[in-house]
C-alpha distance (Angstrom), angle and dihedral (degrees) to the residues before:
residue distance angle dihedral
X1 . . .
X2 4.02 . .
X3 3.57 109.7 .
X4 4.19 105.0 -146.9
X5 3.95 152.0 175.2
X6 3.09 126.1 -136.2
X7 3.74 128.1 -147.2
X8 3.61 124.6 -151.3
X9 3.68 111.4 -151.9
X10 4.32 111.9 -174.1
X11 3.53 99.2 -173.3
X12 3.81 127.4 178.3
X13 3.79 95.7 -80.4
X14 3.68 98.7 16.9
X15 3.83 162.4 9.7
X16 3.78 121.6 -114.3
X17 4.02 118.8 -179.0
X18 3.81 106.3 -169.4
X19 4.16 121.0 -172.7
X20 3.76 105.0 -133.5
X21 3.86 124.1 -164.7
X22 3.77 124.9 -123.1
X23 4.09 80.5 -108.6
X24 3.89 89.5 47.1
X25 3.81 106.3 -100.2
X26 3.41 118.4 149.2
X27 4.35 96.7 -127.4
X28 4.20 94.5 176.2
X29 3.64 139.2 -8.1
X30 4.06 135.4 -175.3
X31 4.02 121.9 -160.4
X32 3.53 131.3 -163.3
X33 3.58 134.5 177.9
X34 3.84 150.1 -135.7
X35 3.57 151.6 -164.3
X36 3.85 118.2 -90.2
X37 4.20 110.5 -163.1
X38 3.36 134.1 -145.6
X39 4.12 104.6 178.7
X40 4.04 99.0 153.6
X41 3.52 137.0 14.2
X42 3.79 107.9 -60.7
X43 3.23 94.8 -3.3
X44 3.67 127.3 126.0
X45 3.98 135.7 -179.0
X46 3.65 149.1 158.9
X47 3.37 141.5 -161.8
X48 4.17 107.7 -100.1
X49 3.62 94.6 -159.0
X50 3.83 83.6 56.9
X51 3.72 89.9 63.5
X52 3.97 92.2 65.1
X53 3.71 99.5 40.5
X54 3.58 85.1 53.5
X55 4.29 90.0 38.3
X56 4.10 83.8 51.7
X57 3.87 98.4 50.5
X58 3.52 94.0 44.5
X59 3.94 96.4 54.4
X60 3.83 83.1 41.2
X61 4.34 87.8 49.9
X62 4.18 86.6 43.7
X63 3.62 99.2 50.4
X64 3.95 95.0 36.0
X65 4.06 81.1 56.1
X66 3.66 91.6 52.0
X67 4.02 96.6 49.1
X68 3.58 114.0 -173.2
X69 3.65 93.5 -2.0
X70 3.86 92.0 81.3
X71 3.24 98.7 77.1
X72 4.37 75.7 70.6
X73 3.70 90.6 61.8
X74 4.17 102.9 130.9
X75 3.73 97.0 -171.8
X76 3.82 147.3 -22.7
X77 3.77 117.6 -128.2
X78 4.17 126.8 -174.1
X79 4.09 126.7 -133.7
X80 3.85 116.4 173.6
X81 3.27 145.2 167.3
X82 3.28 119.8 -84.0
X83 3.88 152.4 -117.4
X84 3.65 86.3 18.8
X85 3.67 123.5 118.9
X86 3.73 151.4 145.7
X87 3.67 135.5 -147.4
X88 3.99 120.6 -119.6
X89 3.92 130.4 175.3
X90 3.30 128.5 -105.5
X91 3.77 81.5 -70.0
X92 3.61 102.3 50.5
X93 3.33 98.8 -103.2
X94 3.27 118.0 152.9
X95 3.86 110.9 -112.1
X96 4.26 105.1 -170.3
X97 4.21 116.7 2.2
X98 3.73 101.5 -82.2
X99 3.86 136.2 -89.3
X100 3.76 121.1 -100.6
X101 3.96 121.0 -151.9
X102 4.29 84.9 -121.6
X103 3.95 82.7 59.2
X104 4.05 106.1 116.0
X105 3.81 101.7 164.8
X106 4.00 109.9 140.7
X107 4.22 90.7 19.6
X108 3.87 76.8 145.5
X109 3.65 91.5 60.4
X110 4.01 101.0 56.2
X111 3.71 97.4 102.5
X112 3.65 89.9 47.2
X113 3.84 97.0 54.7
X114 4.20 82.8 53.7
X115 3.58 97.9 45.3
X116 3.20 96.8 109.6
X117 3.77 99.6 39.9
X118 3.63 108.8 34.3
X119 3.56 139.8 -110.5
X120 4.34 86.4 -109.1
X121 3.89 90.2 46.8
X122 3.73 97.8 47.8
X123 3.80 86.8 55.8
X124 2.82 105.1 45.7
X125 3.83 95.7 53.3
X126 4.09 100.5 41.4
X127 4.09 91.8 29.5
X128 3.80 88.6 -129.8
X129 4.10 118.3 106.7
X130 4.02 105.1 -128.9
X131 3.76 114.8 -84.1
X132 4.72 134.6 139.3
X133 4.16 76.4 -93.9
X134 3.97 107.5 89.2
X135 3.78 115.5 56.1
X136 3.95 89.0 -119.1
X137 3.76 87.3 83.4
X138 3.83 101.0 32.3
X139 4.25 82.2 54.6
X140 4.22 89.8 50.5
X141 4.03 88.5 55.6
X142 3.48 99.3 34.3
X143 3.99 86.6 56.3
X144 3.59 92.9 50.6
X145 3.97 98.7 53.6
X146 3.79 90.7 39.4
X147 3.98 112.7 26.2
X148 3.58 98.9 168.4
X149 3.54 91.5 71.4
X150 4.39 89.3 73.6
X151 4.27 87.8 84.5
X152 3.47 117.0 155.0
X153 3.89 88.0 -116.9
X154 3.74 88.2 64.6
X155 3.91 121.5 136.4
X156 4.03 113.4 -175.7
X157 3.86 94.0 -150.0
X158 4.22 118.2 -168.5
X159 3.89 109.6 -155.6
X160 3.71 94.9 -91.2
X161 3.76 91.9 50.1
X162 3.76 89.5 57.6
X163 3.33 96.7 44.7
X164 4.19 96.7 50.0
X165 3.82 82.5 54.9
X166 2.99 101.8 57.8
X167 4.17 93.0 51.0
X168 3.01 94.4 33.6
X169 3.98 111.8 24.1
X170 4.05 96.4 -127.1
X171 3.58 123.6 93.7
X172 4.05 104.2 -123.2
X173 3.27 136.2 139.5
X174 3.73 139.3 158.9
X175 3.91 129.2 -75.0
X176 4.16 80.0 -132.9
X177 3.66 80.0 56.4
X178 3.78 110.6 39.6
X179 4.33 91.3 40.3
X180 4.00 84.9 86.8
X181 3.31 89.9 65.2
X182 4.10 95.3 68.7
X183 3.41 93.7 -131.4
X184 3.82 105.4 92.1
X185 3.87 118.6 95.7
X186 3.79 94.1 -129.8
X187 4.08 97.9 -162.8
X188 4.05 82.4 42.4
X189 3.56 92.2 48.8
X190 4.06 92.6 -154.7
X191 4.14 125.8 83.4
X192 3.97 109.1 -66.4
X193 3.63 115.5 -112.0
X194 3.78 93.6 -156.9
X195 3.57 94.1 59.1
X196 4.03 96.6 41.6
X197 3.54 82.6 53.7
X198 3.04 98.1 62.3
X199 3.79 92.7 51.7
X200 3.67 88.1 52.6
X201 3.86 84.0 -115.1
X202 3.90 130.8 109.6
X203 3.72 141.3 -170.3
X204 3.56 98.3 -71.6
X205 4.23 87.7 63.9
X206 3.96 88.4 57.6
X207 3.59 134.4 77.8
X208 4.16 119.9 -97.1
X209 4.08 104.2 -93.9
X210 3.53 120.1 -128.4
X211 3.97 136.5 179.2
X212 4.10 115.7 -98.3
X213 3.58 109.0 -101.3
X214 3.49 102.8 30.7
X215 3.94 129.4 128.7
X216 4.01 102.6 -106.7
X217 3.87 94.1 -175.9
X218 3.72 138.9 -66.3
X219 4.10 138.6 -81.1
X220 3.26 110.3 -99.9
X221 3.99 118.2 -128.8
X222 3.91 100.3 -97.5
X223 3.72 94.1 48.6
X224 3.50 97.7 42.4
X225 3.77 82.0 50.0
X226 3.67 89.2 43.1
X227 4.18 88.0 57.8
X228 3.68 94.3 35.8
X229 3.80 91.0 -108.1
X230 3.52 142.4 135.1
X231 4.13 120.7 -76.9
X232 3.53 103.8 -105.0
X233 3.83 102.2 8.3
X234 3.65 109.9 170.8
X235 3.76 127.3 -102.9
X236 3.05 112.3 -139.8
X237 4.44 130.3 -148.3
X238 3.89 103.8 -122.7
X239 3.69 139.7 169.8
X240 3.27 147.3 -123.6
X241 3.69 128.6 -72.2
X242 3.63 102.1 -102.4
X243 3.81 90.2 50.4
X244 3.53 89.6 42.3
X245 3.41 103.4 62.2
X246 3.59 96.3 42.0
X247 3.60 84.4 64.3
X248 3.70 91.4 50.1
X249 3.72 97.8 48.2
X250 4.10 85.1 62.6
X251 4.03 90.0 -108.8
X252 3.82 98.5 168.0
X253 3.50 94.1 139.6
X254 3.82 143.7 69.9
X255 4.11 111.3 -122.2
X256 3.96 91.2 37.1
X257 3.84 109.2 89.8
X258 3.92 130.7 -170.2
X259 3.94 118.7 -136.2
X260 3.39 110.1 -159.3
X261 3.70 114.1 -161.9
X262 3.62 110.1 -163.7
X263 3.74 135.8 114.8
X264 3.87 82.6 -40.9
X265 3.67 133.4 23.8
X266 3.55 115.6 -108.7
X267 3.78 133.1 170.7
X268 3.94 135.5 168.2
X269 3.42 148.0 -173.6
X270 4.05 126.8 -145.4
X271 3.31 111.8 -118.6
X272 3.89 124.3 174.3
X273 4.10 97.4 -163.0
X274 3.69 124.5 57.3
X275 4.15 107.5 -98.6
X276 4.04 115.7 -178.6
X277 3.92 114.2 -170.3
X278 3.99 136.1 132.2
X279 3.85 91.8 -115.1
X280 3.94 79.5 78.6
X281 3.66 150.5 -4.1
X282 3.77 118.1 -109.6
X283 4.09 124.6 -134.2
X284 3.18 140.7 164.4
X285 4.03 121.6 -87.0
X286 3.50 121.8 -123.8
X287 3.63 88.1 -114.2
X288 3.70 119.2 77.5
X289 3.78 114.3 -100.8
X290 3.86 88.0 16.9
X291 4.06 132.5 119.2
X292 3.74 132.8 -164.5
X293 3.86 121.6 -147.6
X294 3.69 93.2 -152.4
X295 3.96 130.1 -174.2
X296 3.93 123.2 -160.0
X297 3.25 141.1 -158.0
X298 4.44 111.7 -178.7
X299 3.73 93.2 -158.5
X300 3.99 105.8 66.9
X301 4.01 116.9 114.3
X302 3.52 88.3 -3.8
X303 3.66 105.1 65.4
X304 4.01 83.6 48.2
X305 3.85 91.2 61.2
X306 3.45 89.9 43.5
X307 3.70 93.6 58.8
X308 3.42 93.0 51.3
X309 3.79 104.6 40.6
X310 3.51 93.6 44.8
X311 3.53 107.7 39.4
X312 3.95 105.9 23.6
X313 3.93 104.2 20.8
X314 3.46 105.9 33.4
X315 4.13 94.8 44.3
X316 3.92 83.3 50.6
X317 3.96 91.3 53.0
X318 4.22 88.7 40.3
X319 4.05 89.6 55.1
X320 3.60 110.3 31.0
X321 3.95 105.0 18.5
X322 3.98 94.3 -122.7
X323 3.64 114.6 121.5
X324 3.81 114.4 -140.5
X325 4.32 111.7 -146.6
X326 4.13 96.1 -117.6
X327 4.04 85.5 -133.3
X328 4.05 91.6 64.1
X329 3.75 91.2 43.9
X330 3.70 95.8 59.3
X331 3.94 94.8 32.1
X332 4.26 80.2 63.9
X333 3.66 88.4 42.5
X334 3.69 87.2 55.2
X335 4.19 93.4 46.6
X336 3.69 78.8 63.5
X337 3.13 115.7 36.9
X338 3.82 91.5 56.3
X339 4.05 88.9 60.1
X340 3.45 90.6 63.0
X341 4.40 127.3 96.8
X342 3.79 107.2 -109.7
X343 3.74 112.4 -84.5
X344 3.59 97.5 50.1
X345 4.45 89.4 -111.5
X346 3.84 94.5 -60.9
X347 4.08 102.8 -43.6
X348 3.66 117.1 132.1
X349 3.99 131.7 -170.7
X350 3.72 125.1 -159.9
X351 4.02 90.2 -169.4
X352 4.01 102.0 -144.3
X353 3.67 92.0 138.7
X354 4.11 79.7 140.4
X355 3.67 103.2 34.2
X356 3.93 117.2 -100.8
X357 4.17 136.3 -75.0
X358 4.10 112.5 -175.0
X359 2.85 125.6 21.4
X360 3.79 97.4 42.1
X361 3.73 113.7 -1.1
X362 3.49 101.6 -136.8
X363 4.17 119.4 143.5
X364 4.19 85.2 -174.7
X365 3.95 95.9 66.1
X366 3.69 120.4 102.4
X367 3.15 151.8 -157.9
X368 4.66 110.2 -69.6
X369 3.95 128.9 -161.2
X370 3.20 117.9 -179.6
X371 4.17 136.1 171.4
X372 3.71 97.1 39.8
X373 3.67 121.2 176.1
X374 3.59 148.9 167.2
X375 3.49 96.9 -101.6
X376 4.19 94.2 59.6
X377 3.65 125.7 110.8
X378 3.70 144.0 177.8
X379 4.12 92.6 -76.8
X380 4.13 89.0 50.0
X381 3.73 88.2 56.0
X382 4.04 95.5 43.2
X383 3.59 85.2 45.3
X384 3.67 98.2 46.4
X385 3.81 86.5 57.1
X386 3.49 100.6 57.4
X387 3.59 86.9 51.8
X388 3.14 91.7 50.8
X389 3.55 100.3 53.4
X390 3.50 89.2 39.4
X391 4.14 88.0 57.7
X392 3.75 87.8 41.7
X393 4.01 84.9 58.3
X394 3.64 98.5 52.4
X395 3.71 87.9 53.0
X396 3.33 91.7 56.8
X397 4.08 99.6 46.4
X398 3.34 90.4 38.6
X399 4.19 86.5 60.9
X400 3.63 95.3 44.5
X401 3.79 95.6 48.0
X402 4.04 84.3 50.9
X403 3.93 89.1 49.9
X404 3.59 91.7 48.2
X405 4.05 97.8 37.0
X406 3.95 87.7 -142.6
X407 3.68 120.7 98.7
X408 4.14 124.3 -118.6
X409 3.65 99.5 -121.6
X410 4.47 93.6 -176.1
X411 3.06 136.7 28.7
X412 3.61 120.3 -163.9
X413 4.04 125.8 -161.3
X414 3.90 129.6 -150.1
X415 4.13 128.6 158.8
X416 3.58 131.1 62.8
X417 3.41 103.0 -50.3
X418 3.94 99.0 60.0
X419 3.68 90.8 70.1
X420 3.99 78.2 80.3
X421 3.59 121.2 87.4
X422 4.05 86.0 -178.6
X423 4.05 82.2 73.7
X424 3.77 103.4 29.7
X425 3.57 91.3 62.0
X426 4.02 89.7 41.1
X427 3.72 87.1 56.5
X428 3.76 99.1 41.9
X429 4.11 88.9 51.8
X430 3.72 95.0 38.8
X431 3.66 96.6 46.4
X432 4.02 94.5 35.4
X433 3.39 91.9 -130.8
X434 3.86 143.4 112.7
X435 4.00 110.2 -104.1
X436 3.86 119.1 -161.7
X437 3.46 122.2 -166.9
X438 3.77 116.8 -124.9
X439 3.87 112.9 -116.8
X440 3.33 95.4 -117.3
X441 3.83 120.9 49.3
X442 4.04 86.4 -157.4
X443 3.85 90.6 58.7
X444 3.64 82.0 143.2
X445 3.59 99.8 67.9
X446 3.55 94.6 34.0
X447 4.04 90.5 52.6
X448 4.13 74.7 66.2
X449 4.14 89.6 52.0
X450 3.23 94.4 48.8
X451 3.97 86.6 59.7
X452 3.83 93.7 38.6
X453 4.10 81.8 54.6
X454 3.98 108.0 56.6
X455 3.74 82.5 35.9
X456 3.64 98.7 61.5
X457 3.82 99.8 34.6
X458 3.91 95.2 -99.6
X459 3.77 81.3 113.5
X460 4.14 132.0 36.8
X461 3.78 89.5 -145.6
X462 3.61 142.7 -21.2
X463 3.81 94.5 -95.2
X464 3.96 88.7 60.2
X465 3.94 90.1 46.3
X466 3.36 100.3 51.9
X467 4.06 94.4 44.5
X468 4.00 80.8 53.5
X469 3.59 100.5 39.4
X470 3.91 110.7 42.0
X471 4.16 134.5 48.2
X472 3.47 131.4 151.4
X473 3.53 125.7 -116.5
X474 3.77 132.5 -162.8
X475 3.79 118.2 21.3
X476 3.97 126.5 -145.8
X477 3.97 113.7 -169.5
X478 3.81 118.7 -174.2
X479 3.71 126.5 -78.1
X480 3.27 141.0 -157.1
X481 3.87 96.9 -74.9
X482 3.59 87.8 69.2
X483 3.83 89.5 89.2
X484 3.98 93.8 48.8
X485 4.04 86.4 46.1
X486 3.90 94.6 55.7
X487 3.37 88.9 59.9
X488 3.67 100.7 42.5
X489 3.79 82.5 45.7
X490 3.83 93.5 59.3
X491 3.65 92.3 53.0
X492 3.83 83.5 52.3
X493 3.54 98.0 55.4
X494 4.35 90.5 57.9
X495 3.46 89.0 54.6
X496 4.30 109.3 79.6
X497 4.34 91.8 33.4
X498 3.60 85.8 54.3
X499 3.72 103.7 49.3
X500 3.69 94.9 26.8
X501 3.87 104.9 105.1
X502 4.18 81.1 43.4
X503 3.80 84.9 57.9
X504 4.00 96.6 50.8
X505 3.50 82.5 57.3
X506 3.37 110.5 46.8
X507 3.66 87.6 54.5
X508 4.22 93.3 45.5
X509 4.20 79.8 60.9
X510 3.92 87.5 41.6
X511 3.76 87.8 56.0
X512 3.41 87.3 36.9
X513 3.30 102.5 62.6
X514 4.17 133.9 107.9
């Protein structure tokens, strides 16, 4: 019988638990999904007692689809996505609907949360340059429109902290897990008392901290039962996604980055000392001792779907009734896209559909089109934002390569959007460099395997699971477009300086308005 891991991945609209092989198959997987909120302008929730139904019937799908091989399940490990969290009693129960990372309520209020600290000082202690994007700030204007919520029962619970109390009634979670937040003291290693403090909030609101990879406790018999599993299956300390699928695209060294393309854009280095600088925001890896300079851009597979569900689908369903399966629209989209000449005739997309992280740190920039024309259809635009995130991209490697003064030879792609060869080969020519794609589009969840692995003895170290577990498969070098792109790239580059002061105002009226 196969012995396996399974990896738990909550992501922002669902959970997937995948069975991995000791050799890094996936052998059987369940999914189930959840709600994802938008109930005011840039604000975005969820239900957190929605992420462990949906945690609980997708162990129960993954270990009905392995049969009798569950009783061979070695260990259960938790990836998630990040920055999101909600805040529970002393009981963990949920006290408001939770945060999501897209959540930019109170961007206006990020200096003001710092004020006391400093924008230097809070860098340089959480590795990531103020911005809406790490829960520290979310927490400082969530506070001020709902005060009550700072009790002295309070627990400030990131996904996997939720999640690890409700299997195994303790709120812990991983420091790979918890840095996100922005409140972790990453040369301390341990919850910084300077920034709780100025949350009005301490150590004793925050989950216990524990090293990635480590055995957090067991399953007890009825809810192993419960999920078809083992008595006494380990759970296993995790990390988030980012970090997670760095570790299961095989990143284990610096120069070779991962690229995930998923509802954002993420991509990381390896780097084994601690590095602070605005080109990125530091984290730690998913393997002990490890850090990931990591770039992001929140407007990757997302701002796809929303192109096509809200301009093609959903004014199909308005006028004719029929409703159009989002994955068929943009699979046509796709078709046609890839028949057109690179450049899409003249549009361009800087994608800041949720403001902007590296390279300039600014939560009021949105989303710019420019070079419309009568001749433009649905495929121009689709195609004009792959380019565009594709251009985005090389900003950002091209920063980290110039913070680090050592070149990023590979770049290696996992999530949703490598299953297109439409944007593989965008990113290859636009970046100039060779893109792989990681063996396992869930690299993600199996990141979390690879933990759940060394951890229970499937593996004699991390180093010999990720040599078993991860690969790459198809490669995409650069083409000839890759000439016509750097110049179309250039142009790109002009276009956020120029209009930024434009943009801070269009979104002080925004704010502004009745």
């Amino acid at each position: 019988m196969t012995e396996s891991v399974i990896g738990i991945d909550a992501s922002t609209t669902s959970v997937k638990a995948v069975a991995w092989s000791s050799s890094g198959q996936p052998i059987a997987e369940g999914r189930a999904g959840y709600a994802l909120d938008n109930p005011a302008p840039d604000g975005w929730e969820q239900d957190a007692e929605a992420w462990w139904s949906a945690t609980r019937a997708a162990l129960c799908a993954c270990s009905a689809a392995l049969g009798p091989a569950a009783s061979a399940v070695r260990g259960v490990c938790i990836t998630h996505q990040r920055e999101t969290f909600v805040l529970c009693d002393s009981q963990g129960r949920p006290l408001h609907p939770a945060l999501v990372w897209m959540d930019a309520r109170g961007r206006e209020r990020v200096d003001a949360a710092i004020a006391g600290i400093g924008a230097g000082r809070a860098h340089a202690i959480s590795g990531k340059p103020p911005c809406i994007t790490p829960s520290f700030y979310k927490l400082f204007a969530l506070f001020e429109r709902h005060p009550e919520l700072r009790r002295p029962d309070l627990r400030v619970l990131d996904v996997h902290a939720f999640l690890t109390w409700k299997l195994l009634g303790r709120a812990m979670t991983s420091l790979a897990s918890a840095d996100p937040l922005g409140l972790v003291d990453l040369a301390a290693r341990r919850w910084s008392p300077e920034l709780l403090a100025a949350l009005g909030l301490d150590a004793s609101h925050m989950p216990e901290l524990v090293e990635p990879g480590s055995v957090m406790g067991t399953l007890d018999a009825a809810l192993a039962g419960d999920c078809g599993l083992p008595a006494g299956t380990p759970l296993v300390a995790g990390a988030g996604d980012g970090q997670a699928a760095g570790l299961g695209a095989g990143i284990d060294r610096p120069g070779r980055a991962y690229l995930n393309l998923g509802t954002a854009i993420v991509s990381g280095v390896l780097s084994h000392e601690l590095k602070i600088d605005r080109a990125f925001r530091t984290l730690y890896g998913a393997a002990p001792g490890s850090y990931f300079l990591e770039t992001d851009l929140q407007g990757g597979t997302f701002t796809l779907s929303w192109f096509a569900d809200r301009f093609l689908a959903g004014e199909v369903a308005r006028t004719t009734g029929v409703t159009l399966r989002s994955e068929d629209v943009l699979a046509d989209l796709e078709r046609r896209a890839a028949a057109l000449v690179p450049g899409a005739d003249g549009l361009l997309v800087v994608p800041y559909w949720n403001g902007v992280m590296n390279p300039y740190w600014d939560d009021d920039a949105t989303g710019i089109v420019v070079g419309l024309h009568g001749g433009h259809g649905p495929e121009h635009f689709h195609r004009a934002l792959l380019e565009g995130i594709a251009f985005e991209q090389h900003l950002h490697t091209a920063a980290v390569e110039a913070a680090l003064g050592a070149p990023i030879d590979t770049v290696v792609v996992m999530g949703g959007g490598s299953k297109s060869a439409l944007w593989c080969q965008l990113l290859a020519d636009v970046l100039d460099k060779p893109v792989l794609r990681a063996r396992s589009a869930e690299a993600t969840s199996l990141g979390a395997g690879i933990l759940a692995a060394v951890a229970s003895g499937l593996h004699s170290d991390l180093a010999a699971a990720t040599a078993a577990m991860t690969g790459t498969g198809a490669g995409f070098t650069p083409g000839p477009a890759r000439g016509r792109y750097r110049e179309l790239g250039a142009v790109f580059a002009t276009l956020y300086p120029a209009l930024r002061a434009s943009l801070t105002e269009l979104s002080r009226l925004r704010r502004a308005t009745p």
